[in-house]
C-alpha positions as CSV (number, residue, x, y, z in Angstrom):
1,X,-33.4,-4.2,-15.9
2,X,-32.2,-7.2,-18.1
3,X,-31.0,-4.7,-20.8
4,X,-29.2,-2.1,-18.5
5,X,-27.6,-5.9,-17.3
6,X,-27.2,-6.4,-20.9
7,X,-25.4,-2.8,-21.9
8,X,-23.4,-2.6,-18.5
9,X,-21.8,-6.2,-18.9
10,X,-20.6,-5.2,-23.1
11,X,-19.1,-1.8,-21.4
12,X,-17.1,-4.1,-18.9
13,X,-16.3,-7.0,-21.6
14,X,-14.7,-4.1,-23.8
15,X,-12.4,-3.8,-21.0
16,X,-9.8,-1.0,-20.1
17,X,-7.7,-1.2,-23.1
18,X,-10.7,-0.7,-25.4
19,X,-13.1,1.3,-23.4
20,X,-10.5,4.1,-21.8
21,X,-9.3,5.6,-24.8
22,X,-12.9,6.1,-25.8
23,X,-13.8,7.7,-22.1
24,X,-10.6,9.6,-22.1
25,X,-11.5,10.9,-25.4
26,X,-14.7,12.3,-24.5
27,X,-13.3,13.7,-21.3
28,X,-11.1,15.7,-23.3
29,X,-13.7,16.7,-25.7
30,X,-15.6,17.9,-22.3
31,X,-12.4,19.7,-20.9
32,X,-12.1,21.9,-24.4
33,X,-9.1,20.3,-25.6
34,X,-9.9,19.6,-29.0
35,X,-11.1,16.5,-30.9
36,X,-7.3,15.4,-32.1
37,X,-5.5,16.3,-29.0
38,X,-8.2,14.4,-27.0
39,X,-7.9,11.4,-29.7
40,X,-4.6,11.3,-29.4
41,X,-4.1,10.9,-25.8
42,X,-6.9,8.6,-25.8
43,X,-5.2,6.3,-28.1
44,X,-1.4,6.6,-26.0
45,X,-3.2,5.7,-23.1
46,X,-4.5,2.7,-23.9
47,X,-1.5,2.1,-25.8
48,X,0.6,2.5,-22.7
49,X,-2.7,0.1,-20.8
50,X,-1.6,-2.5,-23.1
51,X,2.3,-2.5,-23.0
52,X,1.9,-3.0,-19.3
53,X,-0.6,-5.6,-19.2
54,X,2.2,-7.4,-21.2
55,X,5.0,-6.7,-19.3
56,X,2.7,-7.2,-16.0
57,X,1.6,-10.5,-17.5
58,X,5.4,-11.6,-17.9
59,X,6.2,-10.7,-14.4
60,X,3.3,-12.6,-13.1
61,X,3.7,-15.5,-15.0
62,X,7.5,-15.8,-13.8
63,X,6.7,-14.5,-10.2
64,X,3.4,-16.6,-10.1
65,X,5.1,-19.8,-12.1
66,X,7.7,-19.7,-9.5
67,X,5.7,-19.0,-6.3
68,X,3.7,-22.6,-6.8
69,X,6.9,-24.6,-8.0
70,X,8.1,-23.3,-4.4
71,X,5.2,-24.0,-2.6
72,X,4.6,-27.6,-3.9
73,X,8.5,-27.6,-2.9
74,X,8.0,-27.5,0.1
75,X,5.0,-29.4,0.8
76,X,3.1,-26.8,2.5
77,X,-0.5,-28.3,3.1
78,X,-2.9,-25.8,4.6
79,X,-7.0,-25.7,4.4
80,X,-8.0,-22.3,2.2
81,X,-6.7,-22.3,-1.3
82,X,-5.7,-18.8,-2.7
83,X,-8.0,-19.0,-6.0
84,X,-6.0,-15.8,-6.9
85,X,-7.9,-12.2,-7.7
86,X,-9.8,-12.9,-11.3
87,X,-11.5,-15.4,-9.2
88,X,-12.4,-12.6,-6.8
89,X,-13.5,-10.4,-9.2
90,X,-15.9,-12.9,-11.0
91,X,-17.3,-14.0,-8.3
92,X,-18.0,-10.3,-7.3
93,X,-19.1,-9.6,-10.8
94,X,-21.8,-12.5,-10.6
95,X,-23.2,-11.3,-7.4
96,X,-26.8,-9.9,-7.3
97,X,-25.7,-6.5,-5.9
98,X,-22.9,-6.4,-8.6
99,X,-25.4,-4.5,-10.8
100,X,-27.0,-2.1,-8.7
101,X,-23.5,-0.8,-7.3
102,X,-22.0,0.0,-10.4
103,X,-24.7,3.2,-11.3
104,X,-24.5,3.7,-7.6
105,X,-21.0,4.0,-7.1
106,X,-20.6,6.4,-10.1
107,X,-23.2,8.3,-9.4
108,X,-21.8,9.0,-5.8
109,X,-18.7,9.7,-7.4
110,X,-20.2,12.6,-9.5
111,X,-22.2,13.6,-6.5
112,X,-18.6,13.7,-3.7
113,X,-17.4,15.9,-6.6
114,X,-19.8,17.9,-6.8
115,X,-20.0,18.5,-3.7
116,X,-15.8,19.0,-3.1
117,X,-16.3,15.6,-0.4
118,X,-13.3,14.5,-2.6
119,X,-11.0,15.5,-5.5
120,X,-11.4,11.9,-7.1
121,X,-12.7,11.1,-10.4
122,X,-12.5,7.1,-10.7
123,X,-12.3,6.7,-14.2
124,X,-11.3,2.7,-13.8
125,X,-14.4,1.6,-14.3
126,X,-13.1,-2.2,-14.6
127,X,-11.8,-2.4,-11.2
128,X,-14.9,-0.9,-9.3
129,X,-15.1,-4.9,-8.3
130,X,-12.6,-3.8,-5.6
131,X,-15.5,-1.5,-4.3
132,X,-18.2,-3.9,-5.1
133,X,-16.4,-6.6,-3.3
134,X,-17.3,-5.4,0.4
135,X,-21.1,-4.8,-0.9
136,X,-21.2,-9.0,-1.9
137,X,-19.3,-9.7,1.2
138,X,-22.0,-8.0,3.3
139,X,-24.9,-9.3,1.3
140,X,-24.0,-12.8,1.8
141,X,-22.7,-11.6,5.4
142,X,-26.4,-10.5,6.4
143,X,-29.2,-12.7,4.6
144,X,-29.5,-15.2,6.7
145,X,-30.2,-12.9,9.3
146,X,-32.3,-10.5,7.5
147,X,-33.0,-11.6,4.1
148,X,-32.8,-11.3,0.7
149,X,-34.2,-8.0,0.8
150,X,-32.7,-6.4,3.9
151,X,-29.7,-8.0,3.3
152,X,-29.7,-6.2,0.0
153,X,-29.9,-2.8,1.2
154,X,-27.4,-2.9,4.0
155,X,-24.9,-4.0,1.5
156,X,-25.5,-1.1,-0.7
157,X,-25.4,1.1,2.1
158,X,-22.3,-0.5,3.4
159,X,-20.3,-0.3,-0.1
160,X,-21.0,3.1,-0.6
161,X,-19.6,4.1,2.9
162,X,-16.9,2.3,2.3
163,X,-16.2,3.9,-1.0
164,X,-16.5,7.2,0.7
165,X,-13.5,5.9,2.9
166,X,-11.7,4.4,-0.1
167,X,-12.2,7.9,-2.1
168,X,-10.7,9.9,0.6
169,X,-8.0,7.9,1.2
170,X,-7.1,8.2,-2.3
171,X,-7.1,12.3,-2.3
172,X,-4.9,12.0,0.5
173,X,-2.1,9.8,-0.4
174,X,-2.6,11.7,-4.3
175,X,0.8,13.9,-3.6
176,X,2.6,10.6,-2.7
177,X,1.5,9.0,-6.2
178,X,3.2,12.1,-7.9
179,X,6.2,12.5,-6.0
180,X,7.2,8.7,-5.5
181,X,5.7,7.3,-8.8
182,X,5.7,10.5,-11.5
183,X,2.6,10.5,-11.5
184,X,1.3,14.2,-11.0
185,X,-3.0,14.4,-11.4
186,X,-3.5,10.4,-10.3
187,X,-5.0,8.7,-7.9
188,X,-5.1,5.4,-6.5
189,X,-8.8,4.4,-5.3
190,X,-8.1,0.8,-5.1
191,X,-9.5,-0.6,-1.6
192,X,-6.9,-3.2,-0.9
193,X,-4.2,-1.3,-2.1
194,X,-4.8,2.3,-0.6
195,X,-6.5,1.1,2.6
196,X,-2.6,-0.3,3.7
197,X,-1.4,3.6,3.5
198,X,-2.3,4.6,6.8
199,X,-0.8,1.5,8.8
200,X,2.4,2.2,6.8
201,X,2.5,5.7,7.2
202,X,2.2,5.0,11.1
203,X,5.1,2.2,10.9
204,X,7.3,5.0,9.1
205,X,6.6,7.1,12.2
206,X,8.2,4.2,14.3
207,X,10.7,3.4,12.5
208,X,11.9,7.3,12.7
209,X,12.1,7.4,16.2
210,X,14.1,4.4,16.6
211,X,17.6,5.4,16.8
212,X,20.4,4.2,14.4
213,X,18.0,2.3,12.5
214,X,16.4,6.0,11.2
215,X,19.9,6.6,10.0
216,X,19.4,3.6,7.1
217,X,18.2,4.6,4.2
218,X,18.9,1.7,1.5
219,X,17.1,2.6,-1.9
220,X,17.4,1.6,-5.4
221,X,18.9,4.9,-6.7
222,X,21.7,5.5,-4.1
223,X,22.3,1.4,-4.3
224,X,22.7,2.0,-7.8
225,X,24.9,5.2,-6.9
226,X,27.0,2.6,-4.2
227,X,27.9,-0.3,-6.8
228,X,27.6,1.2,-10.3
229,X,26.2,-0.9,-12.7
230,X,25.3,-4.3,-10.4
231,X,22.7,-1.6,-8.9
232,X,20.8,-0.7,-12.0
233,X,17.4,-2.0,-12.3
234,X,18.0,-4.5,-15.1
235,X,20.8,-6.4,-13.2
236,X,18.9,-6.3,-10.0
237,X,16.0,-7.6,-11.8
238,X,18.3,-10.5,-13.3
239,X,19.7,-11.2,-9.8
240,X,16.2,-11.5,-8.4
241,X,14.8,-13.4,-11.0
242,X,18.0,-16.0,-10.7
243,X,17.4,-16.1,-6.9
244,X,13.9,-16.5,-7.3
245,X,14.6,-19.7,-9.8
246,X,16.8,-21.6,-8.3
247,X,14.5,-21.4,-4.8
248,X,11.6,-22.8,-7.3
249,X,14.2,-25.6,-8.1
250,X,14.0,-25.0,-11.7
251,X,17.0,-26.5,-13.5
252,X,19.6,-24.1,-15.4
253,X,17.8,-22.9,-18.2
254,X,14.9,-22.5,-16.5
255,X,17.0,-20.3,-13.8
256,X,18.3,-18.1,-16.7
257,X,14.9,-17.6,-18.4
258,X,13.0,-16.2,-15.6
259,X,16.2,-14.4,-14.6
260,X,16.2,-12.5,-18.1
261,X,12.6,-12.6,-17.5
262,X,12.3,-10.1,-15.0
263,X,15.4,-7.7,-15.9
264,X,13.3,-7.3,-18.4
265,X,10.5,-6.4,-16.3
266,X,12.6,-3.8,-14.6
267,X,13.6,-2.1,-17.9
268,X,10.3,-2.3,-20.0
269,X,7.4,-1.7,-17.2
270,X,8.5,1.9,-16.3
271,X,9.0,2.7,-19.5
272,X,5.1,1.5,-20.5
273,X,3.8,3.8,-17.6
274,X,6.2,7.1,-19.0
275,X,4.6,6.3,-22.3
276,X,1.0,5.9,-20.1
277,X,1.8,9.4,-18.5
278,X,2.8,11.2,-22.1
279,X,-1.7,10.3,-22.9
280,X,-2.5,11.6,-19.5
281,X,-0.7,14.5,-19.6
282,X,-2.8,16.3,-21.5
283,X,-6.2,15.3,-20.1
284,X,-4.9,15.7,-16.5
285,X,-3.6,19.5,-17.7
286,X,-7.2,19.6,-19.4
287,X,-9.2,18.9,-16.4
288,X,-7.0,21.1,-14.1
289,X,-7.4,24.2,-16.3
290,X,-11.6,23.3,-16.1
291,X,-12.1,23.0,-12.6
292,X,-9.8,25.4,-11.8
293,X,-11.7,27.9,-14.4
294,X,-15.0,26.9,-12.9
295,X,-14.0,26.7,-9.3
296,X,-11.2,28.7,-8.8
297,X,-8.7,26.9,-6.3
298,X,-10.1,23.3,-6.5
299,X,-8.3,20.4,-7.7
300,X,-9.4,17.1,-9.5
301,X,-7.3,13.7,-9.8
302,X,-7.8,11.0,-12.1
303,X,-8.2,7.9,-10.4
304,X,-6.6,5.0,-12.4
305,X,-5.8,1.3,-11.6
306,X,-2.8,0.7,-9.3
307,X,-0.8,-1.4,-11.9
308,X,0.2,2.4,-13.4
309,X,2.7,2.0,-10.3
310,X,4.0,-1.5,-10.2
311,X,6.5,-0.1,-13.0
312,X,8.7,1.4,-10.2
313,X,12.2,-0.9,-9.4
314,X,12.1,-1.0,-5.4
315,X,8.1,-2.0,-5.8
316,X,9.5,-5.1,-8.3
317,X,12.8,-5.4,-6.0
318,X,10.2,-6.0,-3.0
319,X,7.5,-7.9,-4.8
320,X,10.2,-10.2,-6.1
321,X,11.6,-10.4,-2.5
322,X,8.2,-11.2,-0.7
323,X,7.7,-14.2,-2.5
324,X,9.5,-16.9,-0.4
325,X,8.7,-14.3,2.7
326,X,4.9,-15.0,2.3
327,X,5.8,-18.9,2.0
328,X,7.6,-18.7,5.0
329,X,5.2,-16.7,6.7
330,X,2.1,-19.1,5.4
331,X,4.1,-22.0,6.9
332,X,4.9,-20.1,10.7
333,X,2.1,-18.4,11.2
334,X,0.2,-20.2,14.0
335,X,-3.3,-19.1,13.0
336,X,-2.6,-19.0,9.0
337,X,-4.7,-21.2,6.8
338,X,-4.7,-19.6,3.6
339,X,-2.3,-21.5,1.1
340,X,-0.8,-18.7,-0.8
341,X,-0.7,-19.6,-4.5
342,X,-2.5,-17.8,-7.1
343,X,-2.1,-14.3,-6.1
344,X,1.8,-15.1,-5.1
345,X,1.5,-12.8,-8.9
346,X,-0.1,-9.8,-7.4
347,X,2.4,-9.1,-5.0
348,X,3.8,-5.7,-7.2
349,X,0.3,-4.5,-5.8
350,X,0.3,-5.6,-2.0
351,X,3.5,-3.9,-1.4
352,X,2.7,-0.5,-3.3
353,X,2.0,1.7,0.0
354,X,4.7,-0.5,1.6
355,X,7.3,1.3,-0.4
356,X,5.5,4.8,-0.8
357,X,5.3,5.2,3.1
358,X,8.9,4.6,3.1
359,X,10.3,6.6,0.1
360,X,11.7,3.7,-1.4
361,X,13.5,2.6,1.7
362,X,14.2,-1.0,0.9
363,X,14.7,-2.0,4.3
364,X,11.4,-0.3,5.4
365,X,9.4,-1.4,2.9
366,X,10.1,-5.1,3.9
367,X,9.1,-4.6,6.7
368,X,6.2,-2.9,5.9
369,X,5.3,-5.6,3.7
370,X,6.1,-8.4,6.0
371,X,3.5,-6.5,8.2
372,X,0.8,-6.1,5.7
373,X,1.5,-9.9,4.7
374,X,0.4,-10.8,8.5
375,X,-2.5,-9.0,8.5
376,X,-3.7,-10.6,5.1
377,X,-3.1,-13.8,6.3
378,X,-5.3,-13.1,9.8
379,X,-8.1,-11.6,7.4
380,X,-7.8,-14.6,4.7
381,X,-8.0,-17.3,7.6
382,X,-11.0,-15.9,9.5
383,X,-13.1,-15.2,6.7
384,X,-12.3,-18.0,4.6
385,X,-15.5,-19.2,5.5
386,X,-17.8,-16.7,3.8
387,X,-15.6,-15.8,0.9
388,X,-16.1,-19.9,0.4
389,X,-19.9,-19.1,0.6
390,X,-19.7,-16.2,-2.0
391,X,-17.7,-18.9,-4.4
392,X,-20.8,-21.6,-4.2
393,X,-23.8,-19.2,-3.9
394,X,-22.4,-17.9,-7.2
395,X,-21.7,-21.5,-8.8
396,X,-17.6,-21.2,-9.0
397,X,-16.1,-24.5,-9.5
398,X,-14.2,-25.8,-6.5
399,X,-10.8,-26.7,-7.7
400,X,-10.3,-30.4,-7.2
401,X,-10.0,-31.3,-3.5
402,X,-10.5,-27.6,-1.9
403,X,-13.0,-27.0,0.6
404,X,-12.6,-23.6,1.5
405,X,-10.8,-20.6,-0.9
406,X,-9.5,-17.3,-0.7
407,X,-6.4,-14.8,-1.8
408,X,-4.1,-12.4,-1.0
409,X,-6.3,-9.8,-3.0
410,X,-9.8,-11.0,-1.5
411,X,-8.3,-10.4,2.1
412,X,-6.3,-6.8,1.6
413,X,-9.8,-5.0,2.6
414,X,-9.2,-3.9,6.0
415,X,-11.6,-1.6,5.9
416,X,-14.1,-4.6,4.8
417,X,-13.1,-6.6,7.8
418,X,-13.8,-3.7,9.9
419,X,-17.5,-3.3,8.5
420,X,-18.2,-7.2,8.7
421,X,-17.5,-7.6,12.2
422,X,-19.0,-4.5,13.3
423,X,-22.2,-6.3,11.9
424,X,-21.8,-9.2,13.6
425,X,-23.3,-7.7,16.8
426,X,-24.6,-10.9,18.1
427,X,-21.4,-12.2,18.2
428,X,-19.8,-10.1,20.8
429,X,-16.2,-11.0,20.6
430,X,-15.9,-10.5,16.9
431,X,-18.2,-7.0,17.7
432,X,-15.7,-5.7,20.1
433,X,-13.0,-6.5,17.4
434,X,-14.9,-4.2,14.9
435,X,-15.4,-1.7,16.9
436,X,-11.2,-2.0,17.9
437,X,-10.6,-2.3,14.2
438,X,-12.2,1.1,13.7
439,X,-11.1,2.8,16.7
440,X,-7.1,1.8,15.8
441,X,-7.7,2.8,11.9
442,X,-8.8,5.9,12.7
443,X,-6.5,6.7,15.5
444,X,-3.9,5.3,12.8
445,X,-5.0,7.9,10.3
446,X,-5.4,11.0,12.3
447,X,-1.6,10.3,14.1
448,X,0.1,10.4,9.9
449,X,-2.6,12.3,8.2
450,X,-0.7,15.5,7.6
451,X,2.3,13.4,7.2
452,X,2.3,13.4,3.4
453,X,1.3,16.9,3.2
454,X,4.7,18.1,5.1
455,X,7.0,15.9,3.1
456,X,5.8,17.1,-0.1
457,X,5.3,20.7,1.1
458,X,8.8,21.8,-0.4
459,X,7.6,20.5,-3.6
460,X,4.5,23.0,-3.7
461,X,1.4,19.8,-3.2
462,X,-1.1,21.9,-2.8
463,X,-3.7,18.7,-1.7
């Protein structure tokens, strides 16, 4: 056991940028398209992986830098500290059930193929934490009740359902990741990304039946068509960034920095995912020709880490514009307690299905967001409690002064919310919730899920 431990934690240590070109190159070797084609894209892929990992580390560092100056600006004081997602994920990673998932979850992957459940394959091995994550949550959820033991296999039990629900949700909103993003072949099985398409799918529903407000339709391209070259994505970026500087109360060269800062991040990022897309062309084209070969009619996606679609301008534009609208929101929420600081940086990722509901709608996808934002900030507060458990049972160090912590990232799992208070039977109030969480999910997803299908059905999506 120690040395599967042992193997599995070098795989993960590699990390994407090592270990995908070297997965990508075998699954081309396996799809029959030749040892230097194969190579090749392997290599361009991770080539693209890192180019935006940089420029995704320049916008959170700006976004993130700025976020905190704000915060400590305004003197917001509340009891859960947002520790930010790499704490998340190493406290995941350190769990006890961290180890028995990962096999687990691929395995059931392979099987869900196999068995056409889903069209999925989740090559992203690095972020399986996000479908780890409910399994710990669980675990520490239930062992006090049950036991070590027990405890142990409900959390399995409960992960793997819940990647089930993850993998399906990414087949379905598939056609949206090619026709919004570029990105024909991908999916996004990310659990607190994909799990907001269905709320915002519904809110696009209201907001078409509301008269005179359905007639707006405010995007980057046709802004850029409106006002010429103040609309392109650089000078927007530059704008936002400038905006975003002097609300941090940075002094003038500060201001111009992060405003060069992130027109820069509006230029370079979708040009690091075209260059991503030129290595997954031909593996995505590979695996196509395979399945189709071998089961005539069947498609297969690739399912890749969400950053591949942070590179698009209105998901910047609206990152960028929900930082001081989660500040304000932390601060006037009446049953908020989570202190929004680290993951102020992950943003691009919260509001992803916020603007791919709406079709790049600006207006839509701000409110989307400022939705979602609400939601994460009910999920973070109630509980703060047990993610706080997770963080000492696993030995994280407290940052000076906090008692409880949290993030943005840790509470965009509404699907984990769901399965945690349907276990709390005992407590009836927060059982009844569950069991209302899952009833108005579904109900959610059945209303908007052939949605996607009819908007892309011009366009030939044949998922």
């Amino acid at each position: 056991m120690e040395l599967i431990k042992s193997a599995v934690q070098w795989v993960l240590d590699l990390g994407a940028v090592a270990m995908l070109p070297i997965l990508l190159t075998i699954f081309g070797l396996i799809l029959g398209q030749g040892f230097v084609k194969s190579l090749r894209a392997g290599i361009t892929v991770g080539i693209g992986f890192v180019g935006i990992n940089l420029v995704i580390g320049l916008l959170t560092g700006g976004v993130g830098a700025a976020g905190q100056a704000m915060v400590q600006r305004l003197g917001v004081n509340l009891g859960i500290l947002d520790v930010g997602w790499p704490v998340g994920a190493a406290i995941t990673w350190a769990t006890p059930i961290a180890m028995i998932l990962i096999p687990s979850i691929f395995l059931l992957n392979i099987l869900l193929l196999a068995v056409n459940f889903t069209k999925t394959m989740d090559v992203d091995l690095w972020n399986y934490w996000h479908l780890i994550f409910p399994g710990a949550m669980v675990f520490y959820f239930t062992r006090g009740v049950y036991g070590d033991g027990t405890a142990l296999v409900i959390a399995v039990i409960c992960a793997l359902i819940n990647t089930l629900v993850i993998f399906k949700l990414a087949d379905w909103t598939a056609p949206a990741v090619e026709h919004e993003f570029g990105l024909p072949g991908i999916s996004l099985p990310h659990g607190e990304t994909v799990n907001w398409a269905p709320v915002t799918y519904a809110l696009n529903k209201v907001y078409d039946a509301i008269p005179g407000f359905n007639k707006i339709n405010l995007t980057a391209g046709n802004l850029k068509d409106k006002i010429g070259f103040a609309g392109e994505p650089m000078v927007i970026g530059l704008v936002l960034g400038a905006i975003l500087g002097v609300l941090a109360g940075y002094d003038a060269k500060a201001v111009i920095n992060i405003a060069i800062q992130m027109g820069a991040v509006m230029v370079l990022l979708p040009r690091m995912v075209s260059l991503l897309m030129e290595g997954l062309m031909p593996i995505s084209e590979g695996a196509r020709e395979f399945i189709q070969k071998r089961f005539p009619g069947k498609d297969v996606y690739i399912g890749l880490d969400a950053a591949i679609c942070t590179g698009h301008p209105t998901v910047i534009t609206v990152a960028i514009l929900a930082i001081p609208i989660t500040i304000v929101l932390a601060v006037i929420l009446p049953y908020n307690q989570l202190l929004p600081l680290a993951d102020l940086a992950v943003l691009p990722f919260t509001v992803i299905w916020a603007v791919a509901s709406s079709r790049g709608n600006l207006l839509r996808a701000i409110l989307n967001t400022i939705v979602i934002l609400c939601v994460i900030f009910f999920f973070a507060t109630n509980l703060g409690q047990l993610t706080t458990t997770m963080g000492h049972e696993v030995g994280f160090a407290f940052p000076e002064g906090a008692t409880q912590i949290s993030g943005i990232d840790m509470s965009a799992h509404i699907t984990v919310w769901i399965i945690l208070k349907l276990l709390d039977f005992r407590n009836f109030p927060a059982f009844i919730s569950g069991v209302a969480g899952l009833v108005v999910y579904t109900l959610l997803w059945i209303w908007v899920r052939n949605d996607i299908k009819k908007t892309y059905a011009s366009q030939s999506d044949k998922a």
